[in-house]
TORGUPA-181855 format. One record per residue: x, z, y of N, C-alpha, C in turn. Coordinates in steps of 0.02 Angstrom, whole numbers, padded with zeros to 5 digits, always signed. Each point is the difference from the previous one (the first is absolute). Layout:
N
XZYXZYXZY/...
END
This chain:
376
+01349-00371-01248-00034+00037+00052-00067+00026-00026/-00018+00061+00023-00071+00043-00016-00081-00054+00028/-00016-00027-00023-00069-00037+00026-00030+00040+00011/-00031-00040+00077-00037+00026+00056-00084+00024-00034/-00026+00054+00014-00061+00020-00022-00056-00042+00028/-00031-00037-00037-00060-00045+00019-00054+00015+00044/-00012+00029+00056-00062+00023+00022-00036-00072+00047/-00072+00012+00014-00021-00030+00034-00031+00043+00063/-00032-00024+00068-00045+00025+00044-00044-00061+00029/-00075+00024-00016-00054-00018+00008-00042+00007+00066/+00022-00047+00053-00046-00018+00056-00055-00004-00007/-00055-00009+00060-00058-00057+00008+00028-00064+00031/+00054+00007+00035+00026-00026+00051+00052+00008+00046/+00021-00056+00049+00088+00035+00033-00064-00029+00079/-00047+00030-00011-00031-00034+00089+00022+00082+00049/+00023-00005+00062+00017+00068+00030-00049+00029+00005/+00025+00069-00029-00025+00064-00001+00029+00061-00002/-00027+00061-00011+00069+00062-00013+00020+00006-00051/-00025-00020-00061-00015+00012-00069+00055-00057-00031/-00014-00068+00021+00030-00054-00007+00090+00008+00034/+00004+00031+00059+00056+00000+00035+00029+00033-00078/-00033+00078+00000+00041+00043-00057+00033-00004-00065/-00044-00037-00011+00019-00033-00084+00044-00048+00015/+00001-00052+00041+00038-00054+00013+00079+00035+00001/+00010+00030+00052+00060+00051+00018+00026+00040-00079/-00057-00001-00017+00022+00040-00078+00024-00039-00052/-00031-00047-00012+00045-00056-00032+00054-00026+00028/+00018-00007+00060+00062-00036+00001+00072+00089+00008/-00047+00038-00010+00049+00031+00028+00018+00088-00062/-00038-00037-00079+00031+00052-00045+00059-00045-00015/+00014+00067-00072+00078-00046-00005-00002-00038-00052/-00014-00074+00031+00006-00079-00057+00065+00028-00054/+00051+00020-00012+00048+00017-00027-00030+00050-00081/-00058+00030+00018-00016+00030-00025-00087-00010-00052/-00034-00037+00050-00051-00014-00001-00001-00063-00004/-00051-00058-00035-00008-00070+00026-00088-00021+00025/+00010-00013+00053-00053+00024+00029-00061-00069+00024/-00038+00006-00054-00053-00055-00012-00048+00034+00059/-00032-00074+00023-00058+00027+00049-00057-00061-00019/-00064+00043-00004-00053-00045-00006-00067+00028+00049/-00019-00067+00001-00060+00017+00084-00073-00035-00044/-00041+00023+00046-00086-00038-00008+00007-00077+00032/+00051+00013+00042-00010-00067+00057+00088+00011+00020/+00021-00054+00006+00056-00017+00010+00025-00023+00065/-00030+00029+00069+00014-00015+00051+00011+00069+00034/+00001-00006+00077+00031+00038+00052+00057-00020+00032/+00005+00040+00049+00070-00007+00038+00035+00042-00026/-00017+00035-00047+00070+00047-00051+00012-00036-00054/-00032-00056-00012+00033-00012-00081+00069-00036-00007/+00019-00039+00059+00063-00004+00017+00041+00050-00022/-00012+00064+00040+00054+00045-00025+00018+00031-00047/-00073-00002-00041-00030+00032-00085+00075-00037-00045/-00019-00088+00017+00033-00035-00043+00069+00001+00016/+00022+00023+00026+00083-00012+00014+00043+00049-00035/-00011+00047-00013+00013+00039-00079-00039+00009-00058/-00055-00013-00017-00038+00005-00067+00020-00062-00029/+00008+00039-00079+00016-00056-00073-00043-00036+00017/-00071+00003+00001-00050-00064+00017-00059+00059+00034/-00038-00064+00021-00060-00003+00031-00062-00037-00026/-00075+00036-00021-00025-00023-00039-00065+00004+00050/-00050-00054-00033-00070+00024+00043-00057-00013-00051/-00056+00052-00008-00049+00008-00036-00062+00007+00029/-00010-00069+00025-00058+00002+00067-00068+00014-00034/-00038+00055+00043-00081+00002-00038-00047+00005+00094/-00074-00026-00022-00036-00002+00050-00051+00067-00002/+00012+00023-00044-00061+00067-00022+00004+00028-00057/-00006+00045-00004+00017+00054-00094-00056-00020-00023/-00026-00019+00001-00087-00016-00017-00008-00082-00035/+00069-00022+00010-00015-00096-00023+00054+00031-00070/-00021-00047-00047+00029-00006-00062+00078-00043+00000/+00016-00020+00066+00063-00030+00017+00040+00071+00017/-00026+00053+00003+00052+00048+00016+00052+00025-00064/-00064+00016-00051+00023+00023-00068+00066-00055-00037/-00026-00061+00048+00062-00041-00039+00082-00018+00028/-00006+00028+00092+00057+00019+00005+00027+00072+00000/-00048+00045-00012+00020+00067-00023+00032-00011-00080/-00028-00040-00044+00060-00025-00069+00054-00035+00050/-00010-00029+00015+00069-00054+00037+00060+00074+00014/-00030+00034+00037+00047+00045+00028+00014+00030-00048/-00011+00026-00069+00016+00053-00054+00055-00055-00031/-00020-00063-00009+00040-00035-00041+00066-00035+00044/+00005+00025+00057+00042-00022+00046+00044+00077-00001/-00028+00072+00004+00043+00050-00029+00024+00008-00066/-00036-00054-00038+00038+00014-00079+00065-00040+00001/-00013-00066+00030+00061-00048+00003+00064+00034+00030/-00001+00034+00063+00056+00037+00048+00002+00069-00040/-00019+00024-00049+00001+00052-00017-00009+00084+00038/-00041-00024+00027-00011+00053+00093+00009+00075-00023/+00030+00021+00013+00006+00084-00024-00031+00038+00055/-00023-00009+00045-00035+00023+00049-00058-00044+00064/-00058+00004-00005-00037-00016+00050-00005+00046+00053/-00002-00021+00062-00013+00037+00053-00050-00045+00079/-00043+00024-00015-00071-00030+00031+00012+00050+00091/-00023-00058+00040-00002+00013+00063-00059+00011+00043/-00055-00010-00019-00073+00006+00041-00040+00001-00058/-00083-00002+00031-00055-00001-00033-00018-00046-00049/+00012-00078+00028+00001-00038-00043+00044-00014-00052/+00070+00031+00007+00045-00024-00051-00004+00071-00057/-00029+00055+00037+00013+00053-00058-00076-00012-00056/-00052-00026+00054-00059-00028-00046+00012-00047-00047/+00029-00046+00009+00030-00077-00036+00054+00026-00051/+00056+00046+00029+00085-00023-00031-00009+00069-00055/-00023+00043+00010+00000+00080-00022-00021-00022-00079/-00046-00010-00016-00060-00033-00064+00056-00044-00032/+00010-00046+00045+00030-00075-00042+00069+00028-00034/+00047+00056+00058+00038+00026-00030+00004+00027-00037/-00047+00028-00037-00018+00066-00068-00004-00054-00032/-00051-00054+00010-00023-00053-00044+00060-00020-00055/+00053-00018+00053+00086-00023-00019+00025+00041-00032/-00013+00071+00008+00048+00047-00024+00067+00010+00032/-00022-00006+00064+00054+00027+00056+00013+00069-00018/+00082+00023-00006+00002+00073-00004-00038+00054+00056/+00008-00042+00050+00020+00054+00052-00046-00041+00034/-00062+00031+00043-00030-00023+00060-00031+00048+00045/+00015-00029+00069+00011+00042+00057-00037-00010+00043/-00066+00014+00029-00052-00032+00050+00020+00027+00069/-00036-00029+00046+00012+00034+00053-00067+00026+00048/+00010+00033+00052-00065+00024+00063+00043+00016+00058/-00016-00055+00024+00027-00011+00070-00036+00017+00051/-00066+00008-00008-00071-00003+00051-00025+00055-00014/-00042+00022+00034-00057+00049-00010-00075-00012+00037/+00004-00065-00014-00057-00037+00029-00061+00013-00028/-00038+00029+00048-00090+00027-00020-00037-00045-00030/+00020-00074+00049-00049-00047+00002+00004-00049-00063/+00025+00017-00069+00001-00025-00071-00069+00001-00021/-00028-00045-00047-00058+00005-00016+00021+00050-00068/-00071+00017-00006+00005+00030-00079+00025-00010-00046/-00018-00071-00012+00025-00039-00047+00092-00009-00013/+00024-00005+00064+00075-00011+00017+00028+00051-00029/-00017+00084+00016+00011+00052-00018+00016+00010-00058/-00085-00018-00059-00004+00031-00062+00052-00075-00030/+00032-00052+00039+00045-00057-00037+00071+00049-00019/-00003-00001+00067+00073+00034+00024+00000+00056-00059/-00049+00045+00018+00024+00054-00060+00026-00011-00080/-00058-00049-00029+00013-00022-00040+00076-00014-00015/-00007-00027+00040+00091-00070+00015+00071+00056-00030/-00024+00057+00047+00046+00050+00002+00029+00048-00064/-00076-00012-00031-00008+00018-00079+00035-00008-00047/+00053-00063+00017+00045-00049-00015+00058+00009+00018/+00040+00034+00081+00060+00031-00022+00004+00078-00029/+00061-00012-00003+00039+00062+00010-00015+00043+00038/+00029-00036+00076+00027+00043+00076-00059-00049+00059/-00013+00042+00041-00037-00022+00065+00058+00019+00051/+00017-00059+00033+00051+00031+00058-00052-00004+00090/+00003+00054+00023-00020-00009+00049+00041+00012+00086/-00024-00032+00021+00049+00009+00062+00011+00044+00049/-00070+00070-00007-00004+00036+00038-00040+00062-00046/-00001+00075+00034-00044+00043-00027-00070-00022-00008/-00027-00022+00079-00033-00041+00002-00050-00024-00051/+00048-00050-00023-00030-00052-00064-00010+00050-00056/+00071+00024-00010-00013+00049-00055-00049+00044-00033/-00029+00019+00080-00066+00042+00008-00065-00042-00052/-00013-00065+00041-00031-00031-00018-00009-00037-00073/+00064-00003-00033+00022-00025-00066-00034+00072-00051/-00014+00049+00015-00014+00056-00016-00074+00032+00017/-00029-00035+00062-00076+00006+00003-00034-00059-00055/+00055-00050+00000-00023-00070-00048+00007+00058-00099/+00016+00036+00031-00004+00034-00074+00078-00025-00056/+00045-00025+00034+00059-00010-00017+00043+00073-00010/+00015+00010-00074+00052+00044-00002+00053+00004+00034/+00014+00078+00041+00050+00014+00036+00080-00006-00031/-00010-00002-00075+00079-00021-00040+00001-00069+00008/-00048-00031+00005+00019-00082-00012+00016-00028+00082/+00007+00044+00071+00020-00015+00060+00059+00007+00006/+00041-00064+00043+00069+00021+00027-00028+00004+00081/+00049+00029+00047-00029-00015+00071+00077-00032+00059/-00011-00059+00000+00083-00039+00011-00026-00040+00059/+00024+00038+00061-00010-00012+00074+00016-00074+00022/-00039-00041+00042+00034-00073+00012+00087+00021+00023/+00038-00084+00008+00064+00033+00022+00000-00072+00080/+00052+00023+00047+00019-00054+00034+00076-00012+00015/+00001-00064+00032+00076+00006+00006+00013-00016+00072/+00052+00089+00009+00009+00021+00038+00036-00047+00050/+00053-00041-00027+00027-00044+00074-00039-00046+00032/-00055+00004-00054-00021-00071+00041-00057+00025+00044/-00012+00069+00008-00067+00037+00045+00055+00041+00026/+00003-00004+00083+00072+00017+00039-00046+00006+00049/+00011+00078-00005-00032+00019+00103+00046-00059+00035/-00058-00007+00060+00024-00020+00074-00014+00064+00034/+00059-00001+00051-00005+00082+00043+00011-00061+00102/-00043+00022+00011-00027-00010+00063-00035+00058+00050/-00017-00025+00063-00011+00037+00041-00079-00023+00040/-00015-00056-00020-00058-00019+00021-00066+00031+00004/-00057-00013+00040-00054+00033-00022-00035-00039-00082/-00027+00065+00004-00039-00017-00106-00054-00024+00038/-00009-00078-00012-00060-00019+00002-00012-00067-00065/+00040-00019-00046-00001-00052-00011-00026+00030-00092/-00065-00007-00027-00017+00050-00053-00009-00053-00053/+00023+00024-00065-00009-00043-00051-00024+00023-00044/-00033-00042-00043-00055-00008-00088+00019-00021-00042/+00035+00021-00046-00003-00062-00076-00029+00009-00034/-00060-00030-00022-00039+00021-00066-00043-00079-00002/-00022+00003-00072-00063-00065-00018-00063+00023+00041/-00020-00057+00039-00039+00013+00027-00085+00006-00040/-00002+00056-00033-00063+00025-00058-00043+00066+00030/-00025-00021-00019-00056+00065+00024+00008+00075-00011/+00045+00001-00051+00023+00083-00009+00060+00013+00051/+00031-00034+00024+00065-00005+00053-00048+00038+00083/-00047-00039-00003-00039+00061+00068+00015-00057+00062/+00016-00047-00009+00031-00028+00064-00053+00004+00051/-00068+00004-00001-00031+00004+00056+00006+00052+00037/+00012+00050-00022+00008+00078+00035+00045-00010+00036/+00069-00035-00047+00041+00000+00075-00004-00042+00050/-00045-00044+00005-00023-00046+00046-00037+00021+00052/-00064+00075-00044-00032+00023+00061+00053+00066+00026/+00059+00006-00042+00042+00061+00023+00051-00048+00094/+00012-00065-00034+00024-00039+00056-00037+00002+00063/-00057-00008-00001-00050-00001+00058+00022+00063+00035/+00002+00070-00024+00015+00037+00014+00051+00004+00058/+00071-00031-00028+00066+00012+00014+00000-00060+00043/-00022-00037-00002-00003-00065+00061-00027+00034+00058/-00044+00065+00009-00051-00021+00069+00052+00077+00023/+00065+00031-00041+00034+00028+00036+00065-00015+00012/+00019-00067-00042+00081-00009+00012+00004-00075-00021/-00049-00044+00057-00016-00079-00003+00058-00042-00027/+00069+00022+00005+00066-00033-00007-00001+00004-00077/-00030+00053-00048+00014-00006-00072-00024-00073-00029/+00027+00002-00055+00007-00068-00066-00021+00029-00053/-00036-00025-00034+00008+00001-00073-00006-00061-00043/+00046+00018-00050+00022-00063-00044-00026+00020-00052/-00024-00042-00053-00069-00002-00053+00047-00060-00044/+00042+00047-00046+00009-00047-00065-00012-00021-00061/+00005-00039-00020-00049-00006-00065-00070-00055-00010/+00018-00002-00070-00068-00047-00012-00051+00018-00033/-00078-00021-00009-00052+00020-00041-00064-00026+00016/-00043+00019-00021-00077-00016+00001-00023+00008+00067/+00035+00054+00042-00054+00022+00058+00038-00039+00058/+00058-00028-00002+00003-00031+00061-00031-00021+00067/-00040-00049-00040-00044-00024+00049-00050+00041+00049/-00028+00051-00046-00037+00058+00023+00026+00035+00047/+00063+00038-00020+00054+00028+00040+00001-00021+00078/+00025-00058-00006+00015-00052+00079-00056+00002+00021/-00086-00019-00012-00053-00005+00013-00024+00078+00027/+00025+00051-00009+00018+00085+00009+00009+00008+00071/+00078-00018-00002+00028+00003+00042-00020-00048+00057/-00014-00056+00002-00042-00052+00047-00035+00049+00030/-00060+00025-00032-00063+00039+00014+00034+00052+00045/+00064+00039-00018+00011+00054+00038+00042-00015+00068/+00015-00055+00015+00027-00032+00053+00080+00020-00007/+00021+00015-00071+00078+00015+00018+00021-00045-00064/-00012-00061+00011+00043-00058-00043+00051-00028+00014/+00005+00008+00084+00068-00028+00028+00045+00078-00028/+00010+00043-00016+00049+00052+00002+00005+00009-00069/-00050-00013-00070+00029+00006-00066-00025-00077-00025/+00090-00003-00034+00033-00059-00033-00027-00013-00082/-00045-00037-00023+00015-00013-00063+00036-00030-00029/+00052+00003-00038+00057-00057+00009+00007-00026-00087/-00063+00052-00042+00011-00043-00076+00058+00049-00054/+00017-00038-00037+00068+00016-00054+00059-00003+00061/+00027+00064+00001+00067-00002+00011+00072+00001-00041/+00012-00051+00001+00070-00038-00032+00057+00063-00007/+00011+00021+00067+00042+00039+00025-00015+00073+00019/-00039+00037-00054-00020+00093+00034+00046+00029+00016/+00070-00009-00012+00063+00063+00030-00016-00054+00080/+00014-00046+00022+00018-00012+00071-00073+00025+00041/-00066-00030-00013-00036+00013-00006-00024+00079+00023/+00049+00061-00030-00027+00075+00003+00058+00001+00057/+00041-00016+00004+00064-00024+00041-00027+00014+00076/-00033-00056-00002-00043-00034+00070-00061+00046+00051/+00001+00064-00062-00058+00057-00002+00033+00057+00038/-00066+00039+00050+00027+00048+00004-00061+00064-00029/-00031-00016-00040-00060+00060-00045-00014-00051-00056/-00014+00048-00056-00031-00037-00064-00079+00047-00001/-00032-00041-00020-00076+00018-00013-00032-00026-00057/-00034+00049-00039-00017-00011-00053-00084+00013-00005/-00052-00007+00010-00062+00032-00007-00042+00000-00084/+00039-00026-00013-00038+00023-00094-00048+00043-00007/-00043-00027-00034-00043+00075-00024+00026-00003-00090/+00030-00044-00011+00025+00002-00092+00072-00021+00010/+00053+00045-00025+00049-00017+00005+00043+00033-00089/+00037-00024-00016+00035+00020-00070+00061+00021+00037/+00073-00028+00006+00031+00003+00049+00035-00052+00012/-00006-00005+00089-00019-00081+00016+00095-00025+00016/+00008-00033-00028+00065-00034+00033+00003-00014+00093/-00050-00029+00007-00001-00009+00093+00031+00077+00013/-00018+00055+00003+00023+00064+00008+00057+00019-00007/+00025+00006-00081+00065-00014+00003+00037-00041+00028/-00025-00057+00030+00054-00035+00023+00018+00009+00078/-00070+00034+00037+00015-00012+00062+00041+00092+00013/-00016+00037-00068+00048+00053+00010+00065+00010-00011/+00032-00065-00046+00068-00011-00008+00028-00042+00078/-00058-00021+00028+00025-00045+00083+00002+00032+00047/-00021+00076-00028+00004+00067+00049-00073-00022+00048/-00040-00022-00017-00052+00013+00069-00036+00054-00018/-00022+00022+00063-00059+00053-00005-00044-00035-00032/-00049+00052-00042-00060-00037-00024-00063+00023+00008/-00047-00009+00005-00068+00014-00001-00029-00032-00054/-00022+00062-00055-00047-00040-00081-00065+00049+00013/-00033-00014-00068-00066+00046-00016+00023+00048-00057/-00032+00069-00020+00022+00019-00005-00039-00009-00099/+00028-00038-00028-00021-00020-00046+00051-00015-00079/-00033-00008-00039+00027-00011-00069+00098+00015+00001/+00035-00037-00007+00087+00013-00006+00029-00003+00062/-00049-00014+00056+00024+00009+00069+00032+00069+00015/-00039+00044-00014+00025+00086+00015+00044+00005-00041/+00025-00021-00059+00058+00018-00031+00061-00049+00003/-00021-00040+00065+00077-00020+00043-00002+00031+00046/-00058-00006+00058-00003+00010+00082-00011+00081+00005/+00031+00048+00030+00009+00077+00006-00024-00008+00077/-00078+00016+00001-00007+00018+00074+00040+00023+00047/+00007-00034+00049+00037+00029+00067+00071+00002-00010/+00000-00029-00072+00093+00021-00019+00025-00082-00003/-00032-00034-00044+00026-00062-00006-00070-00046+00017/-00031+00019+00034-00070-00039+00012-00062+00027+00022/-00049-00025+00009-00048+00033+00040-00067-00013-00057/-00036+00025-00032-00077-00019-00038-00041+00029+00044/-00052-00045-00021-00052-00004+00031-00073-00028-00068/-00043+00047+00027-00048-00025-00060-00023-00044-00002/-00045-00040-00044+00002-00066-00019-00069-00015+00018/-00018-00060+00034-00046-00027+00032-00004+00040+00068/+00033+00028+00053-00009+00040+00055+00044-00036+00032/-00050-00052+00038+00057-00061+00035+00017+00051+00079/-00039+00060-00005+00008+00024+00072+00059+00055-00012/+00014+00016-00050+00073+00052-00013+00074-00058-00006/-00047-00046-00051+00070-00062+00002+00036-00029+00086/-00050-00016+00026+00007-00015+00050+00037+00064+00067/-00013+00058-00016+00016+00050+00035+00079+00014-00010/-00003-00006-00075+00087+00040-00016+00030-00082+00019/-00015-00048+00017+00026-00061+00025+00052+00013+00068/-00056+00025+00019-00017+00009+00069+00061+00061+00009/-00010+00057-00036+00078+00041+00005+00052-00010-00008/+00003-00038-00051+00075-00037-00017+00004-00040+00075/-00034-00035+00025+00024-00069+00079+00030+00063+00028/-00058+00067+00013+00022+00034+00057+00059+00039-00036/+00013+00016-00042+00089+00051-00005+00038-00043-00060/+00037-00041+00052+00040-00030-00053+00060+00024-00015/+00014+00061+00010+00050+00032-00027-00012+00039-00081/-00071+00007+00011-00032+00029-00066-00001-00052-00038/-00030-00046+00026+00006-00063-00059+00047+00001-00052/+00064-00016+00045+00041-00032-00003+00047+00062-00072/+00011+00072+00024-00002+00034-00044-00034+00003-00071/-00075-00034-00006-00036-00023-00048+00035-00031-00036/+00022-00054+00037+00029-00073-00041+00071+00015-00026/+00030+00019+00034+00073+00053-00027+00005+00051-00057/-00052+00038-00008-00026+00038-00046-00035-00059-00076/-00031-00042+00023-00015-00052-00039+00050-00019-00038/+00034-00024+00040+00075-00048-00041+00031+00057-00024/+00012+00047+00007+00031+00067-00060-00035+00011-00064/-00065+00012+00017-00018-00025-00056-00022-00032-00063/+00001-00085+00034+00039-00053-00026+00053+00011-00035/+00034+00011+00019+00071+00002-00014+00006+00058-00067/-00015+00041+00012+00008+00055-00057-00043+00008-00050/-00056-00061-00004-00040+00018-00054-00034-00089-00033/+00026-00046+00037-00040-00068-00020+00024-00034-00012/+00067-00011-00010+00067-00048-00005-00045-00056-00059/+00031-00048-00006-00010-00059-00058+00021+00010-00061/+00059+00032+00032+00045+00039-00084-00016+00059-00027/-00043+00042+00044-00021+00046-00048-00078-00016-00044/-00054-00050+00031-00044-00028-00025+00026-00036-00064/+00043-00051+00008+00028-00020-00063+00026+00027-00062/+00026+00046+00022+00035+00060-00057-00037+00027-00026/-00041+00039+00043-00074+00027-00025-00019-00053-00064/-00028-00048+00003-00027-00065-00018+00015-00017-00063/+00074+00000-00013+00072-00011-00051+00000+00076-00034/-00009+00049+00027+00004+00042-00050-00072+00029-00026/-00043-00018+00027-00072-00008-00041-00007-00054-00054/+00037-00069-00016+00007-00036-00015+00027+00015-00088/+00071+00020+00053+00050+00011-00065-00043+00086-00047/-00030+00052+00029-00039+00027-00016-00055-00008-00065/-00043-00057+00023-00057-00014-00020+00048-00054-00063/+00060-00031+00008+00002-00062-00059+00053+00068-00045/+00028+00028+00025+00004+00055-00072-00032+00041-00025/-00060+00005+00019-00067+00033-00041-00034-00057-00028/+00011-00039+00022-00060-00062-00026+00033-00062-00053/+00057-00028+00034+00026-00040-00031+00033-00037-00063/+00019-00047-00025+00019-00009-00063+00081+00033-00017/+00023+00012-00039+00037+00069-00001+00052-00078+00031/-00005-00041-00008+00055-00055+00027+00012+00016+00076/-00050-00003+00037+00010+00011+00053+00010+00081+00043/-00042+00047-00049+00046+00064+00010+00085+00021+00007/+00011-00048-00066+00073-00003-00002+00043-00027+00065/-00025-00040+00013-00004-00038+00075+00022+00035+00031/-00053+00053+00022+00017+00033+00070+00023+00057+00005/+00023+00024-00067+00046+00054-00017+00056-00026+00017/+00034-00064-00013+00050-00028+00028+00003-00004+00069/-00031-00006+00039+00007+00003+00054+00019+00040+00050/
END
């Protein structure tokens, strides 16, 4: 039999996120037949690493507390001499920290082929993070990013436009299944980390809004983060704590968007957000901001409604249209799931993925493994 091509993919971590969901889904779901698919993290926990490990050759962890301690440099060797042993013909790095950490250590090794990623287009990076990252990047090949979006930004970072791929998140479609009902839309949902670039207060003062005209609405607030406490302490202050739910990590986001009848997003920084995609594969109407990879899912008035970012009194308004014409909504969310369907599948993210892969290891690779995938 033809042996499987050695690659690895480089976490920070399997703790939930959008970034974490993606990669996770991506490892278990190229083709092992083809690929053997090493995974190594900063930290070896989450509620995804369960799923990480149930197809990867192994699972490795190269824990550091700061790029700045002299304990880093020595599991950045750990990790080179851990790709010399598996013979890694390809690295492929998933966030900030692992393309800072894995990118370097991989050149270090003499990885053929390495592949960073930009998932974010987050303002709020320090300088320092930036001029890492760039560096880091200096080190592959290919930058894959998940949206124009990012792309944009991989390119204000002064990143060559040849060294960008642009490979859209993917979801899977059975398991995000409109519910079709007749009820009134009052029951509104959030998924995002609760962080300060997410905006959650806006929609809190956008709620005040929509409470003092349609007292029967809900909103559900999922997710975990730093501002929690603040958040609830928000909402206390605005007297509408009995009507939005903080309910934490949700276990279950398909039942969850299920249970929904609007998705809401208030971001003022968005790359492109999985919550979105997902509540547009569940067919709900949505209400986002009109920001970073958001506009290059959500088509005003066609599959969603934007609204600009920090204007809790427009958020709150197009709320307020969707309660009152739920026939429009509802057309939203229908229009949504079409284009789900025709452009985000799991299998076309993956393929994408696999043939950047097989791409990059026959330009790069040892003619052994070229030979490889000519066979294939």
């Amino acid at each position: 039999m033809r042996a499987r091509i050695p690659i690895a993919i480089f976490m920070s971590s399997f703790e939930p996120g959008g970034t974490e969901r993606q990669m996770t889904e991506l490892i278990r779901r190229l083709d092992h037949r083809q690929f053997e698919v090493h995974v190594a993290s900063l930290h070896r926990r989450g509620a995804w690493l369960g799923r990480a490990e149930e197809l990867a050759a192994s699972v490795a962890e190269f824990p550091i507390t700061g790029f700045r301690r002299a304990s880093t440099l020595t599991q950045a060797q750990r990790f080179a001499a851990w790709c010399r042993e598996r013979e890694i013909a390809l690295v492929h790095t998933a966030d900030l920290y692992a393309n800072i950490f894995a990118l370097p250590a991989a050149a270090m090794a003499r990885v053929p082929v390495r592949i960073g990623n930009r998932r974010e287009i987050n303002p709020n990076k320090s300088a320092g993070q930036i001029a890492l990252q760039r560096a880091a990047y200096a080190c592959a090949q290919v930058v894959v990013a998940n949206c124009a979006a990012a792309s944009d930004r991989l390119v204000m970072e002064r990143l060559p436009q040849r060294r960008i791929r642009v490979i859209p998140n993917g979801i899977d479609l059975a398991t995000y299944t409109p519910q079709h009902h007749d009820r009134p839309l009052r029951r509104i949902i959030t998924v995002a980390n609760l962080r300060a670039e997410k905006a959650h207060e806006v929609l809190l003062e956008a709620a005040e809004l929509v409470l003092r005209r349609c007292p029967d609405a809900e909103f559900v607030v999922a997710g975990n983060g730093p501002r929690r406490q603040e958040l609830e302490a928000i909402a206390q202050s605005q007297g509408i704590s009995e009507r939005v739910q903080f309910i934490g990590h949700a276990d279950d986001v398909p039942a969850l968007l299920r249970s929904g009848d609007m998705f809401v997003l208030p971001s003022r920084s968005e790359a492109f957000p999985n919550g979105v995609l997902e509540a547009m594969a569940t067919g709900l109407p949505i209400v986002a901001t009109r920001v970073g990879g958001i506009v290059e899912l959500v088509e005003n008035q066609r599959t969603g409604v934007l609204v600009p970012p920090d204007d809790a009194r427009a958020l709150g308004h197009a709320l307020l249209d969707l309660i009152q014409w739920p026939s429009h909504a509802r057309r939203l969310g229908n229009a949504a799931r079409a284009q789900v369907e025709a452009h985000y599948s799991w299998e076309r993210m993956v393929s994408a993925f696999q043939q950047l892969y097989v791409e990059q290891l026959a330009a790069h690779a040892p003619v052994r493994h070229a030979s490889e995938l000519m066979a294939s």
